[in-house]
Each structure stands twice: as C-alpha cells, then as structure tokens.
C-alpha positions in Angstrom: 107.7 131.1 127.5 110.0 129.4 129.7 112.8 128.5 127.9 113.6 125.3 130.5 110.8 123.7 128.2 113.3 123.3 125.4 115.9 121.2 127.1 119.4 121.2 127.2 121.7 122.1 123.9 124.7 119.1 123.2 127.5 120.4 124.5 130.7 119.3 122.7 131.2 116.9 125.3 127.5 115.1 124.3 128.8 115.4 120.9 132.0 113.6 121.2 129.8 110.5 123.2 126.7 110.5 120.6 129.7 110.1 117.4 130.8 107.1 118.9 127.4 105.2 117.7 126.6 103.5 114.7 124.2 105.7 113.5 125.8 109.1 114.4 126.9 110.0 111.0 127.5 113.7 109.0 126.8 115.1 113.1 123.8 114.0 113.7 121.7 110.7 113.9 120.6 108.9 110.7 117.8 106.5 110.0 118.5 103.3 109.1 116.6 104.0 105.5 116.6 107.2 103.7 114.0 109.3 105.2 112.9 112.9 104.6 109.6 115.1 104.9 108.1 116.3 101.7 107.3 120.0 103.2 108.3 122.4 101.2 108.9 125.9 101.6 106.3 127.6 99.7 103.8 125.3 101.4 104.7 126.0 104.8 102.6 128.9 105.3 99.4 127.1 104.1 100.3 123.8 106.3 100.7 125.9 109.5 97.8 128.1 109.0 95.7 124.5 108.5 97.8 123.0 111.6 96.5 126.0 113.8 93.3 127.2 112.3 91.6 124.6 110.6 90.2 122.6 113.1 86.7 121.1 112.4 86.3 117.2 113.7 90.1 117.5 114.6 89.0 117.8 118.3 86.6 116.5 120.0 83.6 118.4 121.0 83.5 117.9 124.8 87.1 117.2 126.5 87.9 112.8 127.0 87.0 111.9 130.3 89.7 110.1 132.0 88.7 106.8 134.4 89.3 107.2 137.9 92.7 105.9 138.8 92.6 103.5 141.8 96.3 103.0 143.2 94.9 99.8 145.1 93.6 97.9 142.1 96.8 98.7 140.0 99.0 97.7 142.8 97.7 94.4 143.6 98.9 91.4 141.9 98.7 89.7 138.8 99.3 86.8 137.0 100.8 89.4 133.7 101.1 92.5 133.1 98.6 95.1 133.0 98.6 99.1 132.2 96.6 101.9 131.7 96.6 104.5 128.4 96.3 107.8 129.2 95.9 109.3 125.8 98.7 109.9 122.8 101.6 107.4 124.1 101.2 108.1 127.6 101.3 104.5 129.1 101.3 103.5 133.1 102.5 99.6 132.9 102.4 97.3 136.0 104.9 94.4 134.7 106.4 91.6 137.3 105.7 93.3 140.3 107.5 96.4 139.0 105.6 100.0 137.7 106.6 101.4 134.7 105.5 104.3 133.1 106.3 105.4 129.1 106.3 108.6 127.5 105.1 110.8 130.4 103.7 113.5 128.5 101.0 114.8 130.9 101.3 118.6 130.0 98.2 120.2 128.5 100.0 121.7 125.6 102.2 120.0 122.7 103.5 122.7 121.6 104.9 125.3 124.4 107.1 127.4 122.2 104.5 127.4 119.5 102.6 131.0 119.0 99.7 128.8 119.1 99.1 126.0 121.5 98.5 122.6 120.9 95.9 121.9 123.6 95.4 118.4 125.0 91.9 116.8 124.4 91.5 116.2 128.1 91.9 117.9 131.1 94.0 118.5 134.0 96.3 115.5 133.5 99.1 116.6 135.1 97.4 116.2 138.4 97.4 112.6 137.6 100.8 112.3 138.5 100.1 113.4 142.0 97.9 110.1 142.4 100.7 107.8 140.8 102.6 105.3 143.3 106.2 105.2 142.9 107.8 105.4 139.5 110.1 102.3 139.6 111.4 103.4 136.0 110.5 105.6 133.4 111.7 105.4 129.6 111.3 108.0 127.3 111.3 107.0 122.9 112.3 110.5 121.7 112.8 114.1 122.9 109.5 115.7 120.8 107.5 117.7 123.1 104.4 115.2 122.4 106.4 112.5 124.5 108.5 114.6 126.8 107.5 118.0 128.5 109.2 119.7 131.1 106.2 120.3 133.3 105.9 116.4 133.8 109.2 115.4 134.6 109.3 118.3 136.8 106.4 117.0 138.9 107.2 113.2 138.4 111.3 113.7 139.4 110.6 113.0 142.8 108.8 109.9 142.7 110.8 108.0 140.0 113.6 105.7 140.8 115.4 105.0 137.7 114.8 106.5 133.7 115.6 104.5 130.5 115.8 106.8 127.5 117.1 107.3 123.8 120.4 108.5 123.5 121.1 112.0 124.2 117.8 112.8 125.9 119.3 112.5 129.1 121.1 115.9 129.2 117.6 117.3 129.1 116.5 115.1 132.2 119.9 117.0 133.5 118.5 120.4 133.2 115.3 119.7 134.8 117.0 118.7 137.6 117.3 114.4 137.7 120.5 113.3 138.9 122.3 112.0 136.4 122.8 108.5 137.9 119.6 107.9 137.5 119.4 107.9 133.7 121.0 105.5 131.4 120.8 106.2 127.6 120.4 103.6 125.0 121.6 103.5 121.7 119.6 100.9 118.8 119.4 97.1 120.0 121.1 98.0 123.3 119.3 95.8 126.5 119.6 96.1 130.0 118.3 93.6 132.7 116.0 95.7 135.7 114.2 93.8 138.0 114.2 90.5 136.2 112.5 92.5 133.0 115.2 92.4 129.6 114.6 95.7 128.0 115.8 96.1 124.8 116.0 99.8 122.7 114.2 99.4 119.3 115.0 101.4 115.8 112.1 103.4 114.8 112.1 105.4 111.4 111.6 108.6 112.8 113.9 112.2 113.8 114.5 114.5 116.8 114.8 117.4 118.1 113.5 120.6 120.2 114.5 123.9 118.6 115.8 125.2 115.0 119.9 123.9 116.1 119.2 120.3 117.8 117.4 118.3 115.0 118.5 114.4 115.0 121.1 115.2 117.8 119.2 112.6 119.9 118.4 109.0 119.3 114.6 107.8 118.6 113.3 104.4 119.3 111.0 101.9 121.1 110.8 99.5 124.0 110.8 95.6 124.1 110.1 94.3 127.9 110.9 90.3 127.9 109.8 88.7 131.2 109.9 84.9 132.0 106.4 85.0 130.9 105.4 87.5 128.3 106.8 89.7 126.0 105.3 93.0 125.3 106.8 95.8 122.5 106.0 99.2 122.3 106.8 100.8 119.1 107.5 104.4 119.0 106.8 106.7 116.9 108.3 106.3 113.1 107.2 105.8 109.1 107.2 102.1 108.1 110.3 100.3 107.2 112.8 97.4 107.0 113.1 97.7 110.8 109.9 96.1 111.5 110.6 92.6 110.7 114.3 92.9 112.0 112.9 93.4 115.2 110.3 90.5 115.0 113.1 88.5 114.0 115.3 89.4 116.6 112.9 90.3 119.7 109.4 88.2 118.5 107.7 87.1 118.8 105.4 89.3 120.9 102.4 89.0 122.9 101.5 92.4 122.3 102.1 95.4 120.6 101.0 99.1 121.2 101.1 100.5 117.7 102.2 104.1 116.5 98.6 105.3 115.5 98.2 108.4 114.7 99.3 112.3 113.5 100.2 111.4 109.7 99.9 113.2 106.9 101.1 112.6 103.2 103.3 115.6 103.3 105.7 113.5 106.3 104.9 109.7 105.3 108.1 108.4 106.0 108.3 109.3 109.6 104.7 108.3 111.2 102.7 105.1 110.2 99.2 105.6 108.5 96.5 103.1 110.3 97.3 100.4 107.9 101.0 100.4 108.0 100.8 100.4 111.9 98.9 97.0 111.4 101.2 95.8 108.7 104.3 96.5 111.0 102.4 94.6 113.7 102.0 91.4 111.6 105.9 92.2 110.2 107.2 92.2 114.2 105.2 89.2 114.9 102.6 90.2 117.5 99.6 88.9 118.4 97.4 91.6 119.9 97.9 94.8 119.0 96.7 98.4 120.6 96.9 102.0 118.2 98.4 104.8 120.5 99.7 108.3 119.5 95.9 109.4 119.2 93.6 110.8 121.3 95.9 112.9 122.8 96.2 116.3 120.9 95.6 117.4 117.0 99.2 117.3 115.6 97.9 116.5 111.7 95.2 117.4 109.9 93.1 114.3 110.1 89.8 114.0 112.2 91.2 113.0 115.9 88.3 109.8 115.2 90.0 108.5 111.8 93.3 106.8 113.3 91.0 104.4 115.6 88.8 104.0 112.8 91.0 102.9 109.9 93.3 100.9 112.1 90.4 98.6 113.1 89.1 98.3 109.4 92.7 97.6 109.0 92.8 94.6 112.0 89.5 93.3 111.1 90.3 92.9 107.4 93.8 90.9 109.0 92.3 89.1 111.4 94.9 90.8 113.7 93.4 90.6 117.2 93.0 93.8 118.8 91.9 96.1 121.8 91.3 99.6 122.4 90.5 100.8 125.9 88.9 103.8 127.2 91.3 106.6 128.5 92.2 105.7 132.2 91.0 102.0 132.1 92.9 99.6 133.9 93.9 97.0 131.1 94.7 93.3 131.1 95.0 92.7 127.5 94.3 89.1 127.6 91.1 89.6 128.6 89.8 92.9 127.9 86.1 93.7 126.3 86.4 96.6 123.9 84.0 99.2 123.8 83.6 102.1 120.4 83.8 105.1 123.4 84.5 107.7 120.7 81.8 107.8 119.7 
C-alpha cells in the first residue's frame, strides 16, 4: 500500500492554525451536539467480519453503467445550473458559466489501507477524469477516503484551477502535490465570493480522519452556492441535528438539495442520516427539490445498496417533498428532469 493514500499528518504548525476556530476544542474538532458511535469493542470483530464478508444484495449483480459524458452538451449554455452524479457524492456541477466539481472520489476502492477492499460498484471511473474540461474549482466536505482519494486528485491536479475545502484538508492536497495557493480552507459559516457564485461552508454532524492518530483533526461540512438566480445546497455527510434548520434559516431557502443518503447503520446513527431523516433535514433547511447521494457508489454499511433510494422516496412521497433521482452519468437540469426506477 502506498502510504501517500493517507494524507499528510498536522504538523504543530496546522495545529496551532486549526485551535484558533470555534470548534477546535480538547485538540481536535467538536460537533456542534454531542455525538458518538455506539461500536463497541467486543462487537468489532463481528461488525467487520459483516462489513467485509457478508455481502448479499449489498452490491449489485452486474457493475452500474455510467452514461456517456459529452463535454459539448455540458459546456453549452443554460439558463441554471445543471450537473451530473457520478455515484456516492461524486457531483460534476455547471453553475453560471463556471464548472464545479464536488467530492471527487473517482478511485475504485474506499478503502486502500483496508486488508479488504471496498470496491466501487462501477467501473473504470477514474478514466472519467481524462474526459473532464477544466476544473474551474473543486471543494472537498471531509477528508474520508469515500470523498477524497489520492489517485483522483493525482490525476485531476492538473486540470483544476482553484479547491475549496474543510479546514485542515488542505495539507493533504499539499502532499499530493497542489500548490498551496490554490486551496483555501473554510471553517463553519465561512463564504467566499468566486466567479459571481457566494459559497458558504455548512456544519454537518459528522467526524474525520485517515489513520488511528488524525481523527477530528480536520473540519467536516457542506456547500451552499448562491447565484443571482438560484440557490442550490449540498449537504455533506452527517447524523441529523439542530444544524439543519440553522442553515435553512440562515442560507434558505433553497432550490435544491442533494441529500446525505446512504451507508447508516444503528450502531453510528448520529453521524449519517437514515432515508427519512435525510428528507426531514431537507424540509428543516427549506428546499424544494431534493436528490439522495452517498449511495450507489460502494457498500460501506450493511444495508442492501437498493434500500437508501427506496426508503428515501417512500419518505418524499409520503411529504410531498418533490424529488429526482437520475441515472449515473446523466446530464441533469433538475427543474425539468423525468425520473426513471434504473435500479432496478
């Protein structure tokens, strides 16, 4: 295993800057709400050997087909914005002329210091990136190898201009090789104007970390992107919380949402949303059309990779909370986009 894939260690210098925010506190970052995972010890054994070898309806039979990306069509203009999901929280955003791409995880493994690999439910994705225009900017929630791989951002550093990212992910950027004044780190609620698009870093309930000594010694979060003419939020990954409505009452209300949807389990309910929460937290932010992501990507909970989509539409339907959910690859204007049931 290369040991680039775990990032870069906080120096005391990173230390010194990350202990000057609001929600550095005992050394590391804290959650605005109490938050812990209910694994224990003794049942670690049993939850890893489920994690790694119990597998049935956790992955899909055949791999996903991914839609043909055409540069041309993306490219040309539009009256909003429109994107295109590439599986888990991967998202390729086309916003006021501007490309924008979030939580380039493109590897085909979530877990590349594992003993067991995590393997992506479709194929060859990196070699997407090779067929991306130019990366205007990239932001980045968290530093969990499910949103931020060193294989990516190794093939995508040469083709992105700028990087928005959570507090202390940048000195992993660093290692890889991305200069670093082309990263600026966010800490909650911070903004930043680029290209006429207010961005604004949201609080997610949620941790951090790449290896047994860096746990919560980088920020977690979401994106808000406010043009003259919509406003779109993207969630991040977290447990349900207080946060939600703050944000709707500070950054809503929003056109739409794409909605943490996916990998939770009983045994870590505080830091990922179940399907009904992530529609809750929707209607607690105040937006209109919402989108489940963080599925369809890789098997990170024992679930059936199917049951996310399913319960969170049981869930919109029985709110009335107006929804999409594209195919993998499919360019999307959410305003007007025709759903299809393509899991099945």
């Amino acid at each position: 295993m290369n040991k680039k894939h775990y990032g870069e260690k906080p120096s005391n210098d990173h230390l010194t800057k990350y202990a000057k925010s609001p929600n550095w506190r005992k050394d590391k970052f804290q959650n605005l709400e109490a938050t812990s995972m209910s694994i224990s010890i003794q049942n670690l054994p049993k939850l890893l050997y489920k994690q790694f070898f119990k597998k049935l309806n956790r992955e899909p039979k055949m791999p996903l087909p991914i839609e043909r990306f055409d540069k041309e069509q993306f490219l040309s203009a539009s009256d909003g914005t429109k994107f295109i999901w590439y599986g888990h929280s991967v998202v390729l955003m086309r916003m006021l002329g501007k490309t924008l791409l979030i939580d380039p995880m493109l590897g085909p493994d979530a877990a590349p210091i594992a003993p067991f690999p995590v393997k992506r439910f479709s194929k060859n994705t990196l070699d997407l990136i090779e067929e991306f225009p130019e990366i205007d900017l990239v932001l980045i929630t968290h530093d969990h190898y499910d949103h931020l791989d060193y294989k990516s951002i190794r093939k995508l550093r040469s083709k992105v201009k700028q990087f928005y990212v959570a507090l202390g992910v940048g000195r992993h950027l660093e290692k890889w090789g991305v200069p670093n004044d082309q990263i600026t780190e966010f800490d909650w609620w911070e903004k930043s104007s680029f290209e006429g698009i207010d961005i604004s870093f949201t609080p997610t309930r949620h941790f951090s970390g790449r290896g047994l000594t860096d746990r919560a010694k980088s920020l977690w979060g979401g994106w808000a992107f406010k043009t003259p003419h919509e406003n779109v939020w993207f969630s991040g990954d977290g447990g349900y919380g207080k946060h939600f409505k703050e944000i709707g009452k500070r950054l809503g209300p929003f056109d739409f949402g794409f909605m943490e949807c996916g990998q939770y389990n009983h045994n870590w309910h505080l830091i990922h949303m179940f399907p009904e929460e992530s529609v809750q937290a929707a209607l607690d932010a105040k937006v209109q059309c919402i989108m489940p992501v963080h599925w369809a990507g890789f098997s990170l909970a024992q679930h059936s990779w199917q049951e996310p989509i399913e319960a969170f539409l049981d869930a919109a339907q029985g709110n009335k909370s107006a929804h999409i959910h594209p195919k993998l690859g499919e360019l999307v204007d959410y305003k007007n986009h025709e759903n299809t049931i393509w899991w099945k």
